[in-house]
C-alpha positions as CSV (number, residue, x, y, z in Angstrom):
1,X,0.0,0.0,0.0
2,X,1.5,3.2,-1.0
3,X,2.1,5.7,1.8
4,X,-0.6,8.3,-0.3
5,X,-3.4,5.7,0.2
6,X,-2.8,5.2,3.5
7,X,-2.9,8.8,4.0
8,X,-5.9,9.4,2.6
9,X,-7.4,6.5,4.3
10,X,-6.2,7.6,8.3
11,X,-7.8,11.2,7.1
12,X,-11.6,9.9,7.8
13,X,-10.9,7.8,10.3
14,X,-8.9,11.2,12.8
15,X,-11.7,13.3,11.4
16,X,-14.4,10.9,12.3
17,X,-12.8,10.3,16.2
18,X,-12.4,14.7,16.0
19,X,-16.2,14.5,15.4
20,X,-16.8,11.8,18.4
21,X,-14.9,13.7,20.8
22,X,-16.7,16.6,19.9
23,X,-20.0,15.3,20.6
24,X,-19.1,13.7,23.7
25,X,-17.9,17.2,24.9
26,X,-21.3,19.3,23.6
27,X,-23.1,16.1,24.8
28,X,-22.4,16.7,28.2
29,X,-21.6,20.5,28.6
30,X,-24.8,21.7,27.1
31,X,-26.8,19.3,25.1
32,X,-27.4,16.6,27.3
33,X,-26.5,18.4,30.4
34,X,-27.2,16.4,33.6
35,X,-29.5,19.6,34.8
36,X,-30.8,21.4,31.4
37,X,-31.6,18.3,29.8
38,X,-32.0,15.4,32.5
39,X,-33.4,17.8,35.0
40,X,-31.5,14.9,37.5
41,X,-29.4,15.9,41.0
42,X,-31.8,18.9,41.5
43,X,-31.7,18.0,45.7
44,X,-27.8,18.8,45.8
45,X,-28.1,21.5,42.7
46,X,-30.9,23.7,44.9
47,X,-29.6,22.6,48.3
48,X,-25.8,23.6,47.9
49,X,-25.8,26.8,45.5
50,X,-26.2,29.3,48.2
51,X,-22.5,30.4,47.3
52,X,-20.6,30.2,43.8
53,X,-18.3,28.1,46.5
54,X,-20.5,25.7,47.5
55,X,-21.4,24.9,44.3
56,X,-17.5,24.8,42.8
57,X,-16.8,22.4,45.8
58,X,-20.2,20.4,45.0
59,X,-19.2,19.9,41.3
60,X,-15.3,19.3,41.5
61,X,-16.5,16.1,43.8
62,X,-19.7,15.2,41.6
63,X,-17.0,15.3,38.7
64,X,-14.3,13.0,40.3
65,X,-16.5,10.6,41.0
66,X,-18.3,10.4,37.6
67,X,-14.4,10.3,35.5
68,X,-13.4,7.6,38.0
69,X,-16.7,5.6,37.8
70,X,-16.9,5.6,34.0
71,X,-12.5,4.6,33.6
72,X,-13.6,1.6,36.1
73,X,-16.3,0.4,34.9
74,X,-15.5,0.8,30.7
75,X,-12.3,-1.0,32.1
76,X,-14.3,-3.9,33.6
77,X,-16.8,-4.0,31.1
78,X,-16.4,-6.9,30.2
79,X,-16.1,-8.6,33.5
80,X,-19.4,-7.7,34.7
81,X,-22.5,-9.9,33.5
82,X,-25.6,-8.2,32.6
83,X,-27.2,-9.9,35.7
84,X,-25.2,-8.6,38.2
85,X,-24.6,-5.1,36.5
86,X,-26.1,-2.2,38.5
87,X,-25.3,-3.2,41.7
88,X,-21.9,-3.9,40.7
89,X,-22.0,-0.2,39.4
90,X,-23.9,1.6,42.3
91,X,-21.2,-0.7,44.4
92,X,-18.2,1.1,42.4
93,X,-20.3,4.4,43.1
94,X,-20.4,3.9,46.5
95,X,-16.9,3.4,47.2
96,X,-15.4,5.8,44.8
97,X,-18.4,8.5,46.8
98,X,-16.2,7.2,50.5
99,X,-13.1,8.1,49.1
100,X,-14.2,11.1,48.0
101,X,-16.3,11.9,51.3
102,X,-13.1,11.2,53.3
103,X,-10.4,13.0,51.2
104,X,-12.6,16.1,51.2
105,X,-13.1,15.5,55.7
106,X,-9.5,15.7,55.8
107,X,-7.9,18.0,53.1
108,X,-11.0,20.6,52.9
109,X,-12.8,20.0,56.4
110,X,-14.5,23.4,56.1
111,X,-16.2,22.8,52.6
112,X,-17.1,19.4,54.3
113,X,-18.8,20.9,56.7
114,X,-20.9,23.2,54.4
115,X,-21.5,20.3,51.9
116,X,-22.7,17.9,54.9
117,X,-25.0,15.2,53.9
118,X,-25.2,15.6,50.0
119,X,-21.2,14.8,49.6
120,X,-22.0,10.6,50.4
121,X,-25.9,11.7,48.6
122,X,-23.4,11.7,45.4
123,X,-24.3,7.6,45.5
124,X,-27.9,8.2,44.6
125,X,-27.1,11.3,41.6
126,X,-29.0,9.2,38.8
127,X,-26.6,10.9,36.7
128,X,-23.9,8.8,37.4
129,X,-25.2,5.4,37.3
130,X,-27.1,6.3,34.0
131,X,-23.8,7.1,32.3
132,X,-22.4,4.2,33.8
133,X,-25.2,2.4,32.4
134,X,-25.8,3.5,29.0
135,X,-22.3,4.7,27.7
136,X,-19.4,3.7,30.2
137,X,-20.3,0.0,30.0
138,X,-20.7,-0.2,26.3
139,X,-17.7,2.0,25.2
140,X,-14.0,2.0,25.8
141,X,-12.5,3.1,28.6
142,X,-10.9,6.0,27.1
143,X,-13.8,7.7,25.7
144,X,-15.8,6.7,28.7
145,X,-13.6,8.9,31.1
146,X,-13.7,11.6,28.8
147,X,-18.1,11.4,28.8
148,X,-17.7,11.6,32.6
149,X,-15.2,14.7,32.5
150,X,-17.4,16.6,30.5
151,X,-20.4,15.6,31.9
152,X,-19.4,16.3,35.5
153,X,-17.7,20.0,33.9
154,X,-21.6,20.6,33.0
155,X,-22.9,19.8,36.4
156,X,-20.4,22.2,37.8
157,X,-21.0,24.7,35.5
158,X,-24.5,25.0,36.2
159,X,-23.6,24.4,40.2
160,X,-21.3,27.3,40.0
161,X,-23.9,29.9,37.5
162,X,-26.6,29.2,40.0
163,X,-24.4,29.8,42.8
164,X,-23.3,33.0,41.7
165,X,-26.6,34.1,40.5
166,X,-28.1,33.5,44.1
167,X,-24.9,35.0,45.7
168,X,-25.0,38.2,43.6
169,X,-28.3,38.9,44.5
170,X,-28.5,37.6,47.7
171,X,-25.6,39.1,49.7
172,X,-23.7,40.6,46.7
173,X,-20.6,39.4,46.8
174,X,-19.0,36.4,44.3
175,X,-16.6,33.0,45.8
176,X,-17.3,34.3,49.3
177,X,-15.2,32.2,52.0
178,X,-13.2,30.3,49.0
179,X,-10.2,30.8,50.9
180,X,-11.6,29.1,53.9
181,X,-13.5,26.5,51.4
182,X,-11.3,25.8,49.0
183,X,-7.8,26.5,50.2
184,X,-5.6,29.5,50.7
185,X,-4.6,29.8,46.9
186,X,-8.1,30.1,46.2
187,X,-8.3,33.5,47.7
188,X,-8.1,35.7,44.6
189,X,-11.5,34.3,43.7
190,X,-13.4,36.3,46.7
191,X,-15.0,39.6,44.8
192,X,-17.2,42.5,47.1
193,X,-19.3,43.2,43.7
194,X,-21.9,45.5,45.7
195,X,-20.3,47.3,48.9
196,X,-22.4,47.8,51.8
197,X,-25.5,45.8,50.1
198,X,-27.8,44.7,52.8
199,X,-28.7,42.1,51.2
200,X,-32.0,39.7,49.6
201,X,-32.7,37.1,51.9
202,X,-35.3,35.2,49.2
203,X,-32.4,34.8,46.8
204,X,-30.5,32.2,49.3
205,X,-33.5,30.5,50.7
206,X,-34.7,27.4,48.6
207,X,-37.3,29.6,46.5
208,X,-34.8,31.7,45.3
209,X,-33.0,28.8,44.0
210,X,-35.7,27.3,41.9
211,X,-36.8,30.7,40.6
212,X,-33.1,31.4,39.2
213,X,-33.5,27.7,38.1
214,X,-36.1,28.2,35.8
215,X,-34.6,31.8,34.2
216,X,-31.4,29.8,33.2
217,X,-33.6,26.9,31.5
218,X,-35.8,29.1,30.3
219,X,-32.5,31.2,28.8
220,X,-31.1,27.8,27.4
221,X,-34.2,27.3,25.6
222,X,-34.0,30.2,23.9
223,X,-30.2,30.2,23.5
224,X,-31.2,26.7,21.8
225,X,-34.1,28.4,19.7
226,X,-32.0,31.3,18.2
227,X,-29.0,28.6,17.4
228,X,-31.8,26.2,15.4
229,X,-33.3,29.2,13.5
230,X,-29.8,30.6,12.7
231,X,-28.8,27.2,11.7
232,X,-32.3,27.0,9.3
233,X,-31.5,29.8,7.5
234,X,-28.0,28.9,7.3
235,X,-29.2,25.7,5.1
236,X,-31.0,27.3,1.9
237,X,-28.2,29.4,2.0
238,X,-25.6,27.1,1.7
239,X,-27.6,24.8,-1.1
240,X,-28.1,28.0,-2.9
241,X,-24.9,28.6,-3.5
């Protein structure tokens, strides 16, 4: 085989893994977002986002624990008979969720504290063992990390918007307490935005939460709407020309 042929034969196959990977990563950071499009871990998403803090902390662990869980089980994939499957997985879940629980006790005891209950709650995120179930067990282990990654970078970005949408308008400052949180070299994240604001108490309570939980779906909707239409019109242009 000549070396042109080859070429032009490893050309589809690096553009078509380009395009996986791609997918994968909208997949997870907007499309099939674990909150926007699943609507799943709402008890920890309205429960922990009184602070852009809380919700970083919430997300960082939520996202180890799905990249772990998905490298573990892809890798034992085929070890694991369809019988036995979920609680094999929600077992792999569970201890991944102690390590995680007891790393954060001893390294980040203050963001422990805050966090509380909903850190070993991570078991039950239905978002985990349905990635586990319908793309880390039937993909490699490779990919399957990566679909956690970008999945769990979605949950924290939504964690960390609704944090610092209720923190802005609650007390009115951004990251407060992230050097006692989150470490000492976290500090240049804590912003003042409004000096001297007295604050809005409804904005922290849990009915502040799921009112600025439905402007940012309501927001993605139409983000998604404008994108589509653009898109449409983009299409009889292109097969014009």
């Amino acid at each position: 085989m000549s070396t042109a042929t080859a070429t032009a034969k490893a050309a589809p196959t690096g553009e078509k893994n380009r395009t996986r990977w791609g997918r994968i990563a909208r997949d997870g950071f907007w499309d099939n977002n674990v909150v926007f499009a699943q609507s799943l871990a709402l008890c920890p998403l309205l429960a922990v986002t009184g602070t852009a803090t809380n919700g970083l902390g919430m997300g960082l662990a939520t996202t180890a624990v799905m990249v772990a869980s998905g490298l573990i089980i892809s890798t034992l994939r085929g070890l694991i008979t369809p019988e036995v499957r979920i609680p094999v997985f929600v077992l792999i879940i569970a201890v991944l969720v102690t390590l995680v629980d007891l790393g954060l006790n001893a390294w980040l005891h203050d963001l422990h504290k805050v966090l509380g209950l909903f850190i070993p709650l991570i078991v039950t995120n239905c978002a985990i063992l349905g990635r586990a179930e319908s793309f880390a067990s039937r993909n490699p282990a490779m990919p399957a990390a990566f679909d956690g990654l970008m999945m769990g970078v979605g949950f924290t970005f939504v964690l960390v918007v609704l944090g610092a949408i209720r923190e802005i308008i609650g007390s009115g400052t951004l990251f407060a307490n992230a050097e006692l949180l989150l470490g000492e070299g976290m500090a240049f994240l804590e912003l003042t935005l409004i000096p001297e604001y007295r604050g809005f108490l409804l904005a922290i309570l849990p009915p502040g939460g799921f009112l600025a939980l439905g402007f940012m779906l309501a927001g993605k909707r139409l983000i998604d709407a404008r994108v589509a239409a653009i898109k449409q019109r983009a299409t009889p242009a292109a097969a014009t020309a």
